[in-house]
C-alpha positions as CSV (number, residue, x, y, z in Angstrom):
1,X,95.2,106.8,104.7
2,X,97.2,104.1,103.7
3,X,96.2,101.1,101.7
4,X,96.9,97.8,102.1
5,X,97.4,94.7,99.5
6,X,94.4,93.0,99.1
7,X,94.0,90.9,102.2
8,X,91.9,87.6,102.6
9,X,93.7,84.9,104.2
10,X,95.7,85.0,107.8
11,X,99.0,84.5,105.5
12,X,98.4,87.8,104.2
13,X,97.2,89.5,106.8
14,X,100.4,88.6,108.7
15,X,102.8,89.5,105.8
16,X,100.5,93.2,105.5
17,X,100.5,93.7,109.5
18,X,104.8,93.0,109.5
19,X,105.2,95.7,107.0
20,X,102.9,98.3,108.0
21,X,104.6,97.9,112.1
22,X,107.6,98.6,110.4
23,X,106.7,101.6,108.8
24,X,105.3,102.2,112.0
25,X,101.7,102.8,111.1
26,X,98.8,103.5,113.3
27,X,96.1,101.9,113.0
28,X,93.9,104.6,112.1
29,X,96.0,105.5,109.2
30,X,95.5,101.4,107.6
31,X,92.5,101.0,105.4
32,X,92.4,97.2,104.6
33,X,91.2,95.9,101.4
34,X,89.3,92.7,100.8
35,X,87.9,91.2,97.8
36,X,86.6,88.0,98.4
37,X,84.8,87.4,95.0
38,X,88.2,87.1,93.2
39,X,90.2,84.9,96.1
40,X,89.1,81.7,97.7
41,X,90.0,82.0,101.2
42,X,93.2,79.6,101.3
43,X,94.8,80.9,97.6
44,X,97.9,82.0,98.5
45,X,98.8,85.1,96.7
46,X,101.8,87.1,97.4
47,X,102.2,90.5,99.2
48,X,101.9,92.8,96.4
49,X,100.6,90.9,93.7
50,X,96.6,91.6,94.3
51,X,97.3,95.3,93.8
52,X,98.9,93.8,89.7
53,X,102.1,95.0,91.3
54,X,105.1,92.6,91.6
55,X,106.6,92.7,95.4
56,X,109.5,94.3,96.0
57,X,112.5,93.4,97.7
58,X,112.6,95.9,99.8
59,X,108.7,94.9,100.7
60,X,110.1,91.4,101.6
61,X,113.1,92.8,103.7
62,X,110.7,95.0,105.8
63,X,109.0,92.3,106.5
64,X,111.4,89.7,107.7
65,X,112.7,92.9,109.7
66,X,109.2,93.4,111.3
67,X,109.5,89.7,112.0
68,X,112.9,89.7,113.8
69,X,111.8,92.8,116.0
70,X,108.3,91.9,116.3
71,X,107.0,89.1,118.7
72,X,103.7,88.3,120.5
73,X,101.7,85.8,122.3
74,X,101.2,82.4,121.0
75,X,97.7,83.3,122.3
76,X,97.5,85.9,119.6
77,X,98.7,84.0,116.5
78,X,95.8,80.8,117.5
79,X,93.0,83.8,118.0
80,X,94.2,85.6,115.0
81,X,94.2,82.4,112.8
82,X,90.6,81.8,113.6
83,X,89.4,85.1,113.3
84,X,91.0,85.1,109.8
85,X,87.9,82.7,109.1
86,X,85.4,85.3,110.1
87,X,83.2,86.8,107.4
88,X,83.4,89.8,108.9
89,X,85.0,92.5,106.8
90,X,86.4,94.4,109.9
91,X,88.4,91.2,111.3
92,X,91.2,92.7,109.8
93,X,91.5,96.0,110.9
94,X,90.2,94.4,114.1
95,X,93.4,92.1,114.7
96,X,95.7,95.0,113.6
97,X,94.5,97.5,116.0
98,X,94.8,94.6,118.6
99,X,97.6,94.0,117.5
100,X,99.4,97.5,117.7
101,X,98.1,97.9,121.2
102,X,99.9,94.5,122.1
103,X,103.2,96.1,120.7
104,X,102.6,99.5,121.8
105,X,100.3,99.7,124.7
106,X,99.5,96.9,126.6
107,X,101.3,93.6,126.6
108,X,98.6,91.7,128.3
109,X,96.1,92.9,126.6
110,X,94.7,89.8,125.6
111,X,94.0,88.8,129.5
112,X,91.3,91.7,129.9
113,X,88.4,90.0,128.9
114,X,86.5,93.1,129.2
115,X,88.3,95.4,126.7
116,X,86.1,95.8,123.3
117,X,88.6,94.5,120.8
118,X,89.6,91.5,122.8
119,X,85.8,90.8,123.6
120,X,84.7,91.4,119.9
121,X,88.2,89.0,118.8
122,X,87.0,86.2,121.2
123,X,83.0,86.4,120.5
124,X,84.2,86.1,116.4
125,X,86.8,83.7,117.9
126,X,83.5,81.5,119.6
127,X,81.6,82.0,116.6
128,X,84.1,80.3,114.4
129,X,84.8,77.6,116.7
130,X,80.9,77.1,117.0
131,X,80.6,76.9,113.1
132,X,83.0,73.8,113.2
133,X,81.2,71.9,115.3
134,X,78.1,72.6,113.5
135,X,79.9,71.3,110.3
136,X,81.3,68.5,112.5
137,X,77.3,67.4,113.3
138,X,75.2,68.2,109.8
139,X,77.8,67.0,107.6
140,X,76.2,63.7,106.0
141,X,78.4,61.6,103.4
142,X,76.2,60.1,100.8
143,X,77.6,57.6,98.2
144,X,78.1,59.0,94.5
145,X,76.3,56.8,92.2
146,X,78.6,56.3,89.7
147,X,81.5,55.2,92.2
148,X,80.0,53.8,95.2
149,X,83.4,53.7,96.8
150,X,84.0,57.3,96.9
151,X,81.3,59.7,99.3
152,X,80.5,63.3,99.0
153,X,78.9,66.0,101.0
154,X,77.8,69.5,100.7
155,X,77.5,72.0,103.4
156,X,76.9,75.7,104.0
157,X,79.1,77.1,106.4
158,X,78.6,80.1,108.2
159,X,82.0,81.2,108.0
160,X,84.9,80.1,105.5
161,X,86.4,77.2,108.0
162,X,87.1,74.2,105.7
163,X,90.6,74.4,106.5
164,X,89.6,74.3,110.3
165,X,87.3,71.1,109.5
166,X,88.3,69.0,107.4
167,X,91.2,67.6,109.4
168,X,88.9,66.2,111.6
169,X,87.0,64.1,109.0
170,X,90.4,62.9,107.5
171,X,90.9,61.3,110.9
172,X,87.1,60.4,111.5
173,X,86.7,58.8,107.8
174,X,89.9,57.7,107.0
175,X,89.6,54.4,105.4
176,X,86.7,56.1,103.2
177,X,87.5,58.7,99.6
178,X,85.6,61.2,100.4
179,X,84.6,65.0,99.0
180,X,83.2,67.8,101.3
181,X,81.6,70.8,98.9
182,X,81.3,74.7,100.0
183,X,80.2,77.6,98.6
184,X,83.8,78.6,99.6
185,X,86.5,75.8,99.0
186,X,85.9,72.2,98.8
187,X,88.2,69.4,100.3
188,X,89.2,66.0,99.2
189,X,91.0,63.0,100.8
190,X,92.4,59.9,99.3
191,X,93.0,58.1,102.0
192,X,96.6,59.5,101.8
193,X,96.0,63.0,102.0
194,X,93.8,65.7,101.6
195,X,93.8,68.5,98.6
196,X,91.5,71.5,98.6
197,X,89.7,73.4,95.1
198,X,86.7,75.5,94.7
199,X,83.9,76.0,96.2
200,X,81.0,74.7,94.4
201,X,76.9,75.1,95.0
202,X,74.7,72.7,95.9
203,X,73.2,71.7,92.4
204,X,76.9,70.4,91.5
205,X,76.7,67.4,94.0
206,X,75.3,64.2,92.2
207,X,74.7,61.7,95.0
208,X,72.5,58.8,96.3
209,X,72.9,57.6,99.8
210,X,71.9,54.4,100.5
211,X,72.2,54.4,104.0
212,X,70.0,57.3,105.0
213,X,66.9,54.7,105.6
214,X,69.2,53.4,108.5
215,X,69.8,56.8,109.6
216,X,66.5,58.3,110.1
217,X,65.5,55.3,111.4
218,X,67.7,56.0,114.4
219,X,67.4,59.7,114.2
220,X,63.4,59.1,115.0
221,X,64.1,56.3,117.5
222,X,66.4,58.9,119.9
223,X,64.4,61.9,119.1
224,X,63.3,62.9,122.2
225,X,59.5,64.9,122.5
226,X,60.0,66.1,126.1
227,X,62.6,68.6,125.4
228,X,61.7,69.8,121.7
229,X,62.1,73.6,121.7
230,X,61.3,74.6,117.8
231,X,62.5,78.3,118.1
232,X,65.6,76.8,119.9
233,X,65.8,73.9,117.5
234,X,66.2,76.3,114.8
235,X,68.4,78.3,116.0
236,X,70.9,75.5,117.0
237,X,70.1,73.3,113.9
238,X,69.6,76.2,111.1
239,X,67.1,75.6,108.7
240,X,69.5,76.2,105.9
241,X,71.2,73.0,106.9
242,X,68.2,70.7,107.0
243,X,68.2,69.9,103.0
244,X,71.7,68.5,104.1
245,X,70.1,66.3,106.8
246,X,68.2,63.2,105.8
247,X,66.8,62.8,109.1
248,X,65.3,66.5,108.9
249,X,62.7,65.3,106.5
250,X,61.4,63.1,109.9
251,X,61.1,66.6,112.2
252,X,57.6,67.7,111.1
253,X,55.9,64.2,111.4
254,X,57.9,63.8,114.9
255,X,56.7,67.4,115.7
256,X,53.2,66.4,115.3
257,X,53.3,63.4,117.4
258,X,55.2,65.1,120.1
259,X,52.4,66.0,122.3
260,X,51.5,61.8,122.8
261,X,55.0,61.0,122.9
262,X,55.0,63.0,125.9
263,X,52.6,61.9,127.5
264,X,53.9,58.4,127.0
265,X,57.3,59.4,128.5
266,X,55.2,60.9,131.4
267,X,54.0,57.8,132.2
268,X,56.6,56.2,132.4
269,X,58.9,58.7,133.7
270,X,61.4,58.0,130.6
271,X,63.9,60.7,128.9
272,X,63.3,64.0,131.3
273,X,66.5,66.3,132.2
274,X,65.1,67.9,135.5
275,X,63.9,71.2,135.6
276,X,62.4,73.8,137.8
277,X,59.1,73.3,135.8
278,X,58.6,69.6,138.5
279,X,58.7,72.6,141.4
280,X,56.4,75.4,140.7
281,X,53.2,76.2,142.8
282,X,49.9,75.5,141.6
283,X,49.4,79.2,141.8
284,X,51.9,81.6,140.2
285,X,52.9,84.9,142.1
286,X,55.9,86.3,143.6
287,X,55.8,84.6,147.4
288,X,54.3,81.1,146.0
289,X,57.4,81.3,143.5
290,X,59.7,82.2,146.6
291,X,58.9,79.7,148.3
292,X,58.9,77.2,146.2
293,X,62.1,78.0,145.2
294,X,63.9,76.9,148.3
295,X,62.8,73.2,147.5
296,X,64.4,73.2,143.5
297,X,66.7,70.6,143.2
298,X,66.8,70.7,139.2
299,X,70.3,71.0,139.4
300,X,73.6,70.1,141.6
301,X,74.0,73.6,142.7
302,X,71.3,73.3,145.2
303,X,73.7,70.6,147.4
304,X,76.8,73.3,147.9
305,X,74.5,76.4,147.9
306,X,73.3,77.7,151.2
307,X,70.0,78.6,150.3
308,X,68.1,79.5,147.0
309,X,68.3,83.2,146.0
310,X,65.0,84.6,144.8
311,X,64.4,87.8,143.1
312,X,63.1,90.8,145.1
313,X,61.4,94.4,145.0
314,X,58.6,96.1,143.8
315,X,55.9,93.4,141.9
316,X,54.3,96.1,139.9
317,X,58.1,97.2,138.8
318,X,58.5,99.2,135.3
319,X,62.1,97.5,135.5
320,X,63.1,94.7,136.2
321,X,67.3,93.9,136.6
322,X,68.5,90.5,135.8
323,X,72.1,89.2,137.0
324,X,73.7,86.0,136.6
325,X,73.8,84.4,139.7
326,X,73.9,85.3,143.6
327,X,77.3,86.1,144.9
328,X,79.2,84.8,148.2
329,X,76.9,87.6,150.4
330,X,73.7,87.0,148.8
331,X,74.2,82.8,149.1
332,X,74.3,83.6,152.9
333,X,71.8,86.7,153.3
334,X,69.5,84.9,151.1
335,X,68.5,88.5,149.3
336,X,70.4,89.6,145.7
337,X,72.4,92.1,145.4
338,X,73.7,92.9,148.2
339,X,77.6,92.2,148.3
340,X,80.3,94.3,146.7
341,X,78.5,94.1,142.8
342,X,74.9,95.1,144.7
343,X,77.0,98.2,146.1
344,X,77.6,99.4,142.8
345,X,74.3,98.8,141.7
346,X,72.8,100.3,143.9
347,X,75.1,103.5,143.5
348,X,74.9,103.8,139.9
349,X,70.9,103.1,139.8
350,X,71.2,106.4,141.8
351,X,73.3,107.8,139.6
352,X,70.5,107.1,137.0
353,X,68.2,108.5,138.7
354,X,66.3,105.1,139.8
355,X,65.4,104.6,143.6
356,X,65.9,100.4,143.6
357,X,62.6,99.6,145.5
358,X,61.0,101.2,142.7
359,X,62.5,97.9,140.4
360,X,62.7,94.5,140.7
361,X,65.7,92.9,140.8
362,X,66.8,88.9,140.5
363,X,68.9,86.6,138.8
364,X,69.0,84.0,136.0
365,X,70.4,80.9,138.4
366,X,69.1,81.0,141.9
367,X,71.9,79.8,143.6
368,X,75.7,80.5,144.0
369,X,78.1,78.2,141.5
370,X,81.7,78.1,143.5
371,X,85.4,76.8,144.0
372,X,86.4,76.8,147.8
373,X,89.8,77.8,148.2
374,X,91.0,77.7,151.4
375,X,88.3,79.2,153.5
376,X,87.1,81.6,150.4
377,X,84.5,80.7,148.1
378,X,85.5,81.7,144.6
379,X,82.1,82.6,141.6
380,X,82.0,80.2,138.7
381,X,80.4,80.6,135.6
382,X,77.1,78.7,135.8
383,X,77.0,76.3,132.4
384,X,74.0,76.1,130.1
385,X,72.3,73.0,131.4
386,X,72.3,75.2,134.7
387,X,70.8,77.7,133.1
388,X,68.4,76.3,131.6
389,X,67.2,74.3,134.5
390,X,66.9,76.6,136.0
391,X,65.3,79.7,133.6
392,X,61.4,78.9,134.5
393,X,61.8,80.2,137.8
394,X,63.3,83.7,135.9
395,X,60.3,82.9,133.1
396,X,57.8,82.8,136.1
397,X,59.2,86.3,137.4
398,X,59.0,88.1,134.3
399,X,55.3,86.7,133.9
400,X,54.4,88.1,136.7
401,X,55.9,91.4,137.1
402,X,55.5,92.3,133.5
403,X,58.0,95.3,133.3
404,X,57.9,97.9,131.0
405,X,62.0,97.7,130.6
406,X,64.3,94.5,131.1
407,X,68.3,95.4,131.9
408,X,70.3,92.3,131.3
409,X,73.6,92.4,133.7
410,X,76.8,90.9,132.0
411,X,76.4,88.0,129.5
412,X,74.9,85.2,131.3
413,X,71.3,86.8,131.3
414,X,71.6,88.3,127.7
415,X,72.6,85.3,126.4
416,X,69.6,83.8,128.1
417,X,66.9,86.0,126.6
418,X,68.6,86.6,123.1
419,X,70.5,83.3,122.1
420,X,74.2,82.9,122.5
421,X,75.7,84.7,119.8
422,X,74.3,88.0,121.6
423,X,77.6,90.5,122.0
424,X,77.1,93.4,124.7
425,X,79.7,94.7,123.0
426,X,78.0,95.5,120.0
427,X,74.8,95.6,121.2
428,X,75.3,97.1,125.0
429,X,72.8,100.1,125.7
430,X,70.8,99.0,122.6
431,X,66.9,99.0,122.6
432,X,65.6,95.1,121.7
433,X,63.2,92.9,121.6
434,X,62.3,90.1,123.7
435,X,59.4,87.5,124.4
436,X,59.1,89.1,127.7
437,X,59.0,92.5,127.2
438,X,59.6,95.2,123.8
439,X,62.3,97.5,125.9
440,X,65.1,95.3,127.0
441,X,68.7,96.3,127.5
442,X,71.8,94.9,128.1
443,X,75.1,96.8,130.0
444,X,78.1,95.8,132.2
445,X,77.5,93.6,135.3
446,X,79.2,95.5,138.2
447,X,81.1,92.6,138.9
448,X,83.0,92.7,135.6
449,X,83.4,96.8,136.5
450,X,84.9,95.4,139.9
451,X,87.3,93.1,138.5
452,X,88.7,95.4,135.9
453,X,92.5,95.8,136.8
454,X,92.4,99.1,135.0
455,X,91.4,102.1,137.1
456,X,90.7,104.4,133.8
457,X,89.5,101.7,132.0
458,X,87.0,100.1,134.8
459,X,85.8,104.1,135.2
460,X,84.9,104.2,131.6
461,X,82.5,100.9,131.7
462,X,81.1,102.5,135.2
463,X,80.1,105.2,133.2
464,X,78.8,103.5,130.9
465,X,76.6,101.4,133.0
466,X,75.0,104.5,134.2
467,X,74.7,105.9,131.3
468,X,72.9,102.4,130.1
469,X,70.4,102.7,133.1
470,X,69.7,106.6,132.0
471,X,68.7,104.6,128.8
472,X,67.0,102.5,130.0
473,X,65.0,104.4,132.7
474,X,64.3,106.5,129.7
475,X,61.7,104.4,128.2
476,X,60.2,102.9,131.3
């Protein structure tokens, strides 16, 4: 096994990964080391130097021969810089395998979305991203009382992505001297340039902001009652933040007067994103909900769509298998599952052993999102407000049939029941718990198995579907 220098910024990672493609070493053979308690994230440190040994020249010559013979996508240098930001310990050994199998095996790796490491890459690739926004939103300057010309801020990251951030408040607040604080690194700006230090916690941060009156007077005046979601709420606005939020000292008092806000709003029909709650029967079962659903109009997709598509199968199911969204044969058939992806689900259910009128099987968006191209209709990705207009009518279902065992199909349904950072590709075949029911599951969507361009690789996940539904079957 063969160590690396101690590795914690993208820099190094690069400088490690040159030298060790030169010595032409697998992957498997590359332990990384990390210590993060003794580097910030941004110090620069050179190759050789974390290890108390000088580097050499013929270190530095390998790698600027690695670097001559050694080129990949620009697509791979922008992932692999925010990956660097990760917390996760494995990022590292993560972009070298990728890496090895860009140079070695597969030069277009990075367009199967499907493969494990570029799925894992891209969901810690989302994840960062997502944490930048976040810091983007809860970050609240508050004057320093001693200066009231210069403003500081603390926040708590998820990952280490102040280098990722704070460009964006340079340009945002840049006639303001200002100081953003992390347990990581902290960043400055002088209305010149910016300069980064230490990290530094909370308790550090001496500061009185006069202006927060203001804010939480508008914070409470756009707070909207009608769509307050607490579990949601928290896990889109972390709790961790809120002592960083003036205005989140307002969200138990507004939580408490939510039910009359309501019912103001009702009344006069003020501040409601449509949903298919305005279409459900007065009484809830399977054929009330089916055909009620041909009415819904909580979204645009019901003006291209030929018809809703409504789940189907036995109502006293054990299992019930969610999918995304009908496809192109089920938009026109009006039944799920029964184009090219319902083929394959219907052949590896018996392949699992599961006769499909024995489950229950439906969709998370009732009708088909597409492109038209030429006389072709082409699937799109349904987006979140989509789905969430239209999730009561998959909320309804589940009451209803109450199954013993949920399979989630691809990542549009997983996502739905456990939150958007879920990965199938860490958590695919996995027993979890939902709302809805203690057994649920989560595997390949056939239509991902379809559209691999890899015959060995596409047989692999169609064995592992089955082998999910075994799994699955297993506890129902």
């Amino acid at each position: 096994m063969l160590p690396t220098n101690c590795v914690e910024t993208f820099k190094q990672w690069r400088n490690e990964a040159r030298r060790l493609i030169a010595m032409g070493a697998r992957p498997v053979d590359v332990h990384w080391q990390t210590d993060p308690d003794q580097l910030s994230l941004f110090e620069e440190v050179p190759s050789g130097s974390d290890s108390g040994t000088p580097p050499s020249k013929t270190t530095d010559q390998q790698s600027d021969s690695a670097s001559s013979a050694m080129t990949v996508p620009r697509s791979f240098l922008g992932l692999a810089e925010n990956v660097a930001c990760h917390r996760d310990a494995g990022r590292w050994a993560l972009l070298y395998r990728t890496l090895w199998r860009i140079l070695h095996e597969q030069r277009e790796l990075l367009k199967i979305t499907t493969d494990d490491d570029v799925y894992e890459l891209t969901q810690m690739q989302k994840a960062v991203t997502r944490d930048v926004h976040k810091m983007k939103a809860f970050v609240r300057f508050r004057k320093v009382v001693n200066d009231p010309e210069t403003f500081v801020a603390w926040h708590r990251p998820d990952h280490r992505i102040m280098r990722l951030a704070a460009p964006f408040f340079a340009r945002r607040f840049k006639g303001m001297r200002w100081s953003i604080f992390t347990p990581d690194e902290s960043a400055s700006w002088d209305q010149t340039s910016l300069q980064y230090g230490r990290g530094v916690p909370a308790s550090e941060v001496d500061s009185d902001d006069s202006l927060e009156e203001l804010w939480k007077t508008y914070y409470a005046s756009i707070f909207n009652p009608a769509r307050v979601k607490v579990a949601m709420m928290k896990r889109e606005m972390p709790v961790r933040h809120w002592a960083t939020l003036p205005e989140a000292e307002l969200i138990p008092e507004l939580l408490e007067q939510a039910p009359t806000r309501v019912e103001k709003m009702i009344e006069t029909h003020e501040g409601f994103g449509q949903t298919a709650t305005h279409f459900m029967p007065a009484k809830i079962n399977l054929p009330s909900l089916a055909a009620a659903v041909s009415q819904c109009s909580a979204c645009d997709l019901c003006q291209d769509a030929t018809q809703a598509v409504f789940g189907e199968g036995n109502p006293d199911a054990r299992i019930v298998v969610i999918g995304e969204q009908p496809g192109d044969q089920e938009d026109v058939q009006g039944k799920p599952f029964v184009g090219p992806a319902g083929q394959l689900l219907n052949e590896c259910l018996s392949q699992a052993g599961i006769d499909r009128d024995e489950v229950y099987v439906t969709n998370t968006v009732k009708h088909f999102k597409f492109t038209q191209r030429g006389k072709r209709r082409l699937h799109q990705k349904p987006n979140s407000r989509e789905i969430y207009a239209c999730r009561p009518w998959l909320e309804a279902e589940l009451s209803v049939v109450s199954p013993k065992v949920i399979v989630c199909l691809g990542a549009t349904p997983s996502q739905a029941l456990f939150g958007r950072d879920f990965r199938i590709t860490k958590s695919r075949g996995v027993r979890l718990q939902t709302e809805w029911c203690d057994q649920t599951f989560a595997t390949w969507h056939p239509a991902a198995v379809l559209r691999m361009p890899d015959e060995s690789r596409r047989a692999q996940m169609q064995e592992q579907l089955v082998a999910d539904l075994r799994v699955a079957v297993s506890h129902s």
